[in-house]
N, C-alpha and C positions, 0 to 999 in steps of 0.2 A: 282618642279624639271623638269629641260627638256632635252629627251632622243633622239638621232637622230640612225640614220644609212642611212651609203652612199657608195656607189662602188664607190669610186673616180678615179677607173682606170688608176691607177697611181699617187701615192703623189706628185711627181716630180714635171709632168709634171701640178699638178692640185693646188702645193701648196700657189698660190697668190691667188689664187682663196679660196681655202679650209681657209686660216686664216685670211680673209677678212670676209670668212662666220661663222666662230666661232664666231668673233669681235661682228659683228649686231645681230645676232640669239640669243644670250644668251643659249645657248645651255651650260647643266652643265656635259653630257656624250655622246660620240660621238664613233660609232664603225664604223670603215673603214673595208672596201672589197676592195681589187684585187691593194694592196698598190705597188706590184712589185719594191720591193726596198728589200737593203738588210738592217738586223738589224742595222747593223754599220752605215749606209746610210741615215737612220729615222731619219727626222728631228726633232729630240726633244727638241735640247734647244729654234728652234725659238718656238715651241710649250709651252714649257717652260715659256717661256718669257710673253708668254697670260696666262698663271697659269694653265695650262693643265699637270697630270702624263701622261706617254705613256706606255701602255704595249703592246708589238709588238713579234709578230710571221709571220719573212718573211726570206726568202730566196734569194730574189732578182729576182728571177723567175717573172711568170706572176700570181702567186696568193700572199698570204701575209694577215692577217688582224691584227686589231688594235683595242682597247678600250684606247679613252684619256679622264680622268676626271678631273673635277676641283675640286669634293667633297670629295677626298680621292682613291684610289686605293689598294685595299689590298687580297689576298690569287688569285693570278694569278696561271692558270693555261694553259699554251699551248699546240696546241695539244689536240685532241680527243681521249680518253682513246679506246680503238678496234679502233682503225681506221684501216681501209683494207688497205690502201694503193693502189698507182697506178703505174705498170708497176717497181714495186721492188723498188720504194720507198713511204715514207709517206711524203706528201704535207702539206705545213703552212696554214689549212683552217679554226681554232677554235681556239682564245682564249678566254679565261672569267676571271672576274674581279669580286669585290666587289665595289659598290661604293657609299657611303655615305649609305644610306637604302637597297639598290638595289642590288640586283646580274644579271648580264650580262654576254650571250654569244654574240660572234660576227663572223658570220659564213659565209663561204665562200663556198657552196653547188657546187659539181663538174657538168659540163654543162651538161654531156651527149652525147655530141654532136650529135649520130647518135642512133637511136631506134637498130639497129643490130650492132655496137659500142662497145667495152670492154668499153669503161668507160659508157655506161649506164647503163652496171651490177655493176660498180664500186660508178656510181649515187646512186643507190638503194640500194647497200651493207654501204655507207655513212651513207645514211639516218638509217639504220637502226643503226649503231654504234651512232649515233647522238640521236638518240631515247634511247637508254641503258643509254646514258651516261649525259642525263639531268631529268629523272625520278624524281628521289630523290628529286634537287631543284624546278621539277616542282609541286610536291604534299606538296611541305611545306607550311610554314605559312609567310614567308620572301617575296614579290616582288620579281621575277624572271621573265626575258623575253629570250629569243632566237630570236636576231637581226641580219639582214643581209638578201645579196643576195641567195635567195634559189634557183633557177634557175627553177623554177617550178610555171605556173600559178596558182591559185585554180580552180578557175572555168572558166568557158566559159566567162563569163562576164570579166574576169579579162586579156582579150586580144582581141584588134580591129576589129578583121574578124576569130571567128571560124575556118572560111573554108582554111584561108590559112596556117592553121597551122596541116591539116590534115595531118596523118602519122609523124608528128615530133616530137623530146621531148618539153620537156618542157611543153605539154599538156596531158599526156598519163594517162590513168587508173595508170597503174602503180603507177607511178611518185606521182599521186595527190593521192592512196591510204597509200604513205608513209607519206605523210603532215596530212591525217587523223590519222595516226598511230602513229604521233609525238603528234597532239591534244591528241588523247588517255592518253596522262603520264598526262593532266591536263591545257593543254595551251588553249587560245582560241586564235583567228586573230583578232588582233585590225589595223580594216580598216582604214585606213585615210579617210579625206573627200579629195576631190578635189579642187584646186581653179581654176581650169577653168573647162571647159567640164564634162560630166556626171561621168567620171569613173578614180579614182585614180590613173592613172597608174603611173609605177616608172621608167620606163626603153622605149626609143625610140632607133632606130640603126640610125647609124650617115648616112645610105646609103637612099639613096631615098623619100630625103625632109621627112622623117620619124617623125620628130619633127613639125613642120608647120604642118603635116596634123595629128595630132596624130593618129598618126599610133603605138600604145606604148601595153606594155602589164604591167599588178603588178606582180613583179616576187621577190621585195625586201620586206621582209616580217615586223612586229614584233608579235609573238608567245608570249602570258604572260598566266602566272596561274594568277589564282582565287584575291589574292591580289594583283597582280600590273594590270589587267584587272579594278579590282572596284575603282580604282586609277585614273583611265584615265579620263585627267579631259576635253580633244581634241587629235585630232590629225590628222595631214594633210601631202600632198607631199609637198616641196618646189619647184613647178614646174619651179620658176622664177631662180630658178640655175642650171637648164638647156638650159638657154637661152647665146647664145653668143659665142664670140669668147672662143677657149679653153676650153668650158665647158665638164662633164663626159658625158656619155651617158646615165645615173642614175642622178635621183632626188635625194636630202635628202628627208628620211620619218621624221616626227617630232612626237614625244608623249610629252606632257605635264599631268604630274601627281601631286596628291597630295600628298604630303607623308613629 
């Protein structure tokens, strides 16, 4: 079975791209970040048409995410149970799925933008509602992962220059003792390997030849418990679809499992 997640940044604008990449990947579960499209708007029959269900939680705003599968799709749910919400309302950043063996979330972790910021108290009240509300299937016996953009390095290695990320999110004590605190319910981090250069990363900014020099950080995660970790049979970035015209500024991450 093979599990992806990808910030496609837009379906719209990324969708000849995205169903040319279903086509060759053989990819059997696929969970989208930052679809910015509205439900109505979700392409689903061309999706359809490749043998793909869609469950979609978007607004048509700038977040939005997705789980499409080809092995089944069953007990959806949208929406993160405590979700804090931002600025008086609640954002489309979590849905999960069942799909053939497997349960999936697919998560859209808010940026933070600034360390003195309301949304990076809103970052870290996220996480913690994200933490409560996958406990349960993280301590079972069933395959479960928590997939998607987290907006959070782990470590120092898991971003091109340390130094230039001093004082920002996405690197903070904080930030990364929330991602320890999500491991806590029973997940672990299944790294990718790389296919070019030393270090995984998932995410390049389309400003300052960022790509050509990776200059990238691993910010799109997947989190599994104890069965779909002993499952993993690879897994890697698809760095080659970030390459080109119109590409996301996000890799796919792939997992390949047994199961």
């Amino acid at each position: 079975m093979r599990i992806a997640t990808w910030n496609v940044n837009s379906i719209t604008a990324r969708l000849p791209r995205l169903l040319a990449w279903l086509e060759s990947s053989g990819t059997d579960v696929l969970c989208l970040q930052e679809a910015k499209v509205a439900e109505a708007q979700f392409p689903a029959e061309q999706l359809r048409e490749l043998g793909y269900e869609a469950a979609v939680h978007a607004t048509g705003r700038w977040n939005g995410v997705a789980v499409l599968s080809r092995v089944g799709l069953a007990d959806v749910v949208k929406g993160l149970p405590g979700d804090p919400g931002y600025d008086g309302s609640v954002e489309p950043r979590a849905v999960s799925a069942t799909c053939g063996p497997v349960r999936v979330w697919s998560v859209y972790v808010p940026n933070g933008r600034e360390v003195d910021h309301p949304h990076y108290a809103y970052k870290l009240q996220w996480f913690e509602a994200l933490r409560a509300a996958v406990a349960g299937d993280a301590a079972g016996g069933r395959p479960f992962a928590v997939l998607g953009d987290y907006n959070v390095a782990p470590t120092d290695d898991d971003v091109f220059d340390p130094a230039a990320f001093e004082g920002l999110t996405h690197v903070t004590p904080a930030e990364r003792a929330a991602l320890t605190a999500l491991r806590g319910t029973g997940l672990s981090d299944v790294v990718p390997r790389p296919l070019k250069y030393d270090h995984p990363y998932t995410y390049w900014d389309y400003r300052q030849l960022a790509f050509p020099k990776n200059r990238g950080m691993r910010i799109d995660l997947v989190y599994g418990n104890e069965p779909f970790a002993k499952a993993v049979r690879d897994s890697y970035v698809d760095r080659e679809e970030r390459k080109g015209k119109g590409a996301s500024d996000h890799a796919p991450v792939v997992v390949d499992l047994d199961v």
